[in-house]
C-alpha positions in Angstrom: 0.0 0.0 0.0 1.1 3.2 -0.9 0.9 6.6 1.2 0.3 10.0 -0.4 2.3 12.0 1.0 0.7 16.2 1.5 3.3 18.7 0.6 2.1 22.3 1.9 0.7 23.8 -0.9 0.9 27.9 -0.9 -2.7 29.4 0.0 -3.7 32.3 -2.4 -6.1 35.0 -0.3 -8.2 36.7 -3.3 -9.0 40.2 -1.4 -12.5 41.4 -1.8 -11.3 45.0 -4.0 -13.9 47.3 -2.9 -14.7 50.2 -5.7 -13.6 53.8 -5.3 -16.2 55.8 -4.5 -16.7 58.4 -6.8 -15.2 61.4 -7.5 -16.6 64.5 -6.8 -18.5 66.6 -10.3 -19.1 69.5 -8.1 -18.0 72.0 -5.7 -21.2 73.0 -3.9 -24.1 71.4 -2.0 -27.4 70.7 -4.5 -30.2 73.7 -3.9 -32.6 70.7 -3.1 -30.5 69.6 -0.1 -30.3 73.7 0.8 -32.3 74.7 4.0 -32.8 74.0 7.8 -33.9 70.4 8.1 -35.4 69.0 11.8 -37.0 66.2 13.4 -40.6 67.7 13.4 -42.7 70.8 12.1 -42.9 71.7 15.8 -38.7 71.9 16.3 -39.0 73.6 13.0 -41.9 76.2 14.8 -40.2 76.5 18.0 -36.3 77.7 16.3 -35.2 74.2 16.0 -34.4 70.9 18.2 -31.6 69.5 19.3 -30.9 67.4 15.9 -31.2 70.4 13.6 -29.3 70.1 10.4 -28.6 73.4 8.7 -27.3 73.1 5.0 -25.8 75.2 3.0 -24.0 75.5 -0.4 -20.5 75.4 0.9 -21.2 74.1 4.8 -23.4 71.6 6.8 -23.9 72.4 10.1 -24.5 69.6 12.6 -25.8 69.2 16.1 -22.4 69.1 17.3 -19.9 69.7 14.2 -19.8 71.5 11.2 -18.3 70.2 7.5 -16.6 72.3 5.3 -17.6 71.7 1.7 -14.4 70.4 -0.5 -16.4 68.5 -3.4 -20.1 67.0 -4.4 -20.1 63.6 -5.5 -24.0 63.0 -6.9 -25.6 59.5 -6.7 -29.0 59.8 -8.8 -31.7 62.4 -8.3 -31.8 62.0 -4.9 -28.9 61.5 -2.8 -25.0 62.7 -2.7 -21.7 62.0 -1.0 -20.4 65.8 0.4 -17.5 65.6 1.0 -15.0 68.0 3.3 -13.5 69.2 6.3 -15.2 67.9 9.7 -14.8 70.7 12.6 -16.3 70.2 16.5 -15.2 71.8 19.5 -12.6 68.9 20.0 -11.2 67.7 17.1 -11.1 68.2 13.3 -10.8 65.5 10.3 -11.3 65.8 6.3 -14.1 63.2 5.8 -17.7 62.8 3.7 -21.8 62.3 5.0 -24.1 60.7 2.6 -27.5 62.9 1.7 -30.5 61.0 1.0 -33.5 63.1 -0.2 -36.9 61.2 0.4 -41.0 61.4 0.0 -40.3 64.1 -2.6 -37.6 65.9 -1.1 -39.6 66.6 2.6 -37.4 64.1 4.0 -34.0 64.5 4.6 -31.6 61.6 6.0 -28.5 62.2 6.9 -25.5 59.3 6.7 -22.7 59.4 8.9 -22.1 56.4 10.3 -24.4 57.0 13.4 -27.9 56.4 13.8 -30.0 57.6 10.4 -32.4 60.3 12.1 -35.3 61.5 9.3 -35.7 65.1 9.6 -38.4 67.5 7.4 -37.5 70.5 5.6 -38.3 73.8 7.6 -40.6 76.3 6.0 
């Protein structure tokens, strides 16, 4: 009887290449993403809530930071990559939040890798 005998064979680890994202087309924030957005009418009403979103052409201010615009990256009709320069009272950091325009533009989420919180467009 003969034995095979196993030689170690080399292992070849295929990486998963994630796409780049893409770059940005443009160099200031969409008018339809332009405005005050808040959690409620009645946040709105009373000079806004504690998770008011102000955007801007060239800034987005956020509860507790602020992003200089650097670049616009669109994804469809309704939502874009903005990308910039992050500011809070601590720190500072060049990074991007995802826009995502809903129920015809009333609905504003914004992506940042914490919790998604809907707001409505202030009158």
């Amino acid at each position: 009887m003969k034995l095979f005998a196993f030689l170690p064979v080399p292992l070849l680890a295929i990486a998963a290449c994630e796409e780049a994202p893409p770059a940005p087309t443009l160099k200031q924030v969409p008018a339809a993403y332009v405005g005050t957005w808040d959690t409620s009418q009645a946040d709105c009403a009373a000079g806004g809530g504690p998770q008011a979103i102000t955007v801007a052409a060239s800034e987005i201010i956020f509860p507790d930071s602020r992003l200089d615009v650097t670049g616009v990256a669109p994804d469809g009709d309704t939502a874009a990559r903005i990308d910039g320069h992050f500011t809070t009272s601590q720190a500072d950091w060049n990074g991007s939040v995802r826009l995502e325009l809903a129920e015809a533009g009333r609905v504003l989420n914004a992506v940042t890798g914490s919790a998604v919180v809907p707001r409505v467009k202030c009158p």
